[in-house]
C-alpha positions as CSV (number, residue, x, y, z in Angstrom):
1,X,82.6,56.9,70.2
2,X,83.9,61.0,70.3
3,X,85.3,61.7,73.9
4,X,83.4,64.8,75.1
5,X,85.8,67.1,76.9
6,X,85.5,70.4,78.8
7,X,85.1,71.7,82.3
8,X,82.5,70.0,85.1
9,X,80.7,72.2,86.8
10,X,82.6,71.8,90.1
11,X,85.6,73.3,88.3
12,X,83.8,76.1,87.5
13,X,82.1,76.6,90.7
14,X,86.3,77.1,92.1
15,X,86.4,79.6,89.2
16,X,83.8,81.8,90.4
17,X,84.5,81.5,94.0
18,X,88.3,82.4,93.5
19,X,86.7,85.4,91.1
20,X,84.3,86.3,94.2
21,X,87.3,86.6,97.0
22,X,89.3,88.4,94.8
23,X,87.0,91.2,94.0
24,X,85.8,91.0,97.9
25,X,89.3,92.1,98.1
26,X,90.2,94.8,95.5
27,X,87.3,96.6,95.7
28,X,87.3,98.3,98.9
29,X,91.5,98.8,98.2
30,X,90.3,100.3,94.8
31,X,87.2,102.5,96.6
32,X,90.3,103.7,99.0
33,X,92.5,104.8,96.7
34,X,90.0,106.5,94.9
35,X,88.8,108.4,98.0
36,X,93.1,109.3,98.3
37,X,92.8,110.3,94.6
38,X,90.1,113.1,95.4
39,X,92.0,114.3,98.6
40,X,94.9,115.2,96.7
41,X,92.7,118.0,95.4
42,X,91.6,119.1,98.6
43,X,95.7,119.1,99.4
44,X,96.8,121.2,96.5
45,X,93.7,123.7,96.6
46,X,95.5,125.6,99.5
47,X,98.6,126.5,97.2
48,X,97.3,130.1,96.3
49,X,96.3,130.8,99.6
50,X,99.8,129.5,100.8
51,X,101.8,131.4,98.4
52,X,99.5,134.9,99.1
53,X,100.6,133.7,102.7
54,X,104.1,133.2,102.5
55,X,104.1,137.2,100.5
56,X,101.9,138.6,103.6
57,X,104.7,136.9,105.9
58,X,107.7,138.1,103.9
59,X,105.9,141.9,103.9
60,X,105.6,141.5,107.5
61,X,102.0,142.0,106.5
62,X,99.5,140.3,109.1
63,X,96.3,142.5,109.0
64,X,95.8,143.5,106.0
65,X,96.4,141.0,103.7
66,X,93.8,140.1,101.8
67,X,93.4,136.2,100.5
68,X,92.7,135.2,97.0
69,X,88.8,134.5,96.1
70,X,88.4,130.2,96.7
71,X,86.1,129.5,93.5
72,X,84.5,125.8,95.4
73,X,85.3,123.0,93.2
74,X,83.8,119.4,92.9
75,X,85.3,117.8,95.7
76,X,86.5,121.4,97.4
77,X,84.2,123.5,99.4
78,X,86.7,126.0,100.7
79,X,89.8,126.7,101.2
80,X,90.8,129.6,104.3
81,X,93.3,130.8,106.4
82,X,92.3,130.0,109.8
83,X,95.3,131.2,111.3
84,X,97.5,134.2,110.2
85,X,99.8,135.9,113.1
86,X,103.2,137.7,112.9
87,X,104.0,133.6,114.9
88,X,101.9,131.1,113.0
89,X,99.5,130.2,110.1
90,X,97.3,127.8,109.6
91,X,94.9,126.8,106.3
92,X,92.0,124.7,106.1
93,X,90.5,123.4,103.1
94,X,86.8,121.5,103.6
95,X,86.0,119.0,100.9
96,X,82.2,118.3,99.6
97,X,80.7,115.4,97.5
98,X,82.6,113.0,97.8
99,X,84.6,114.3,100.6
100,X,81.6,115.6,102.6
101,X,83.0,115.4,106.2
102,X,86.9,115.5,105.1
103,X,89.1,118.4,106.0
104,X,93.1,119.2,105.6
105,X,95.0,121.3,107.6
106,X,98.5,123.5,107.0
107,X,100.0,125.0,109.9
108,X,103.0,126.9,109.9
109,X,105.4,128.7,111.9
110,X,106.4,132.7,111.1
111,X,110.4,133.2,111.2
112,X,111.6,136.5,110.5
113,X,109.1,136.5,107.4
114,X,109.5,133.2,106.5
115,X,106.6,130.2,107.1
116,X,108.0,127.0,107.5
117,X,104.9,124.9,106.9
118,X,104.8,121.2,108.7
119,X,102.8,118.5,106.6
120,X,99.5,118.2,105.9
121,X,97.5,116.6,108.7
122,X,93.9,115.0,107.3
123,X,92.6,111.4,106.6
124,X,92.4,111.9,102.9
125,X,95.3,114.5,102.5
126,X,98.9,114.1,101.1
C-alpha cells in the first residue's frame, strides 16, 4: 500500500486565516501611505509660488507682485498665496481627487527681505 501524503484541510484553513489577518493589516498601512504619497505633490506644488515669494520679499515688493499661473494638476487644485505682508506670508495649496478635502499650509515670517518659512502644517503634507 502507497502512503498518501499532503496537507489536511485544517492546515490549510490556518493558512488562509494567517493570509486573511495579514492583509487585514497591510492594507489600510498600504492605502495610508499611498494617500502620503499624493500629499507630497500637494507639498511641493507651492515651490514656484514660494520662490516668486521669497524675490517679492527680497525686492521689498508686497503689492505688486504678481504670482506665477497654478496650472491644477491630478491631485492639486490650487496653489495661492493667502498671505503676503511686508511681516508674513502664507501659501495654501488645496488638493482634488484623491485629496478632495486636504489642504497644506506655508507660513512665513518677513525679515529684512528674507522669509523664514516654518514647516508645512496638513494631514497629508511633508
Amino acid at each position: 500500500m502507497k502512503k498518501q501524503s499532503g496537507f489536511t484541510l485544517i492546515e490549510l484553513m490556518i493558512v488562509v486565516a494567517i493570509v486573511a489577518i495579514l492583509a487585514a493589516i497591510a492594507l489600510p498601512a498600504y492605502q495610508n501611505y499611498v494617500k502620503k504619497a499624493k500629499g507630497t505633490e500637494l507639498s511641493s506644488s507651492m515651490s514656484s509660488l514660494k520662490t516668486t515669494l521669497e524675490v517679492c520679499a527680497a525686492a521689498q515688493n508686497f503689492t505688486t507682485c504678481t504670482p506665477p499661473t497654478f496650472t491644477a494638476t491630478q491631485y492639486v487644485a490650487s496653489v495661492s498665496a493667502t498671505t503676503f505682508t511686508s511681516a508674513a506670508a502664507a501659501i495654501t495649496a488645496t488638493g482634488t481627487g484623491d485629496l478632495s478635502g486636504e489642504s497644506c499650509v506655508l507660513n512665513g515670517t518677513i525679515t529684512n527681505g528674507q522669509i523664514k518659512w516654518s514647516a508645512v502644517s496638513g494631514a497629508v503634507c511633508q
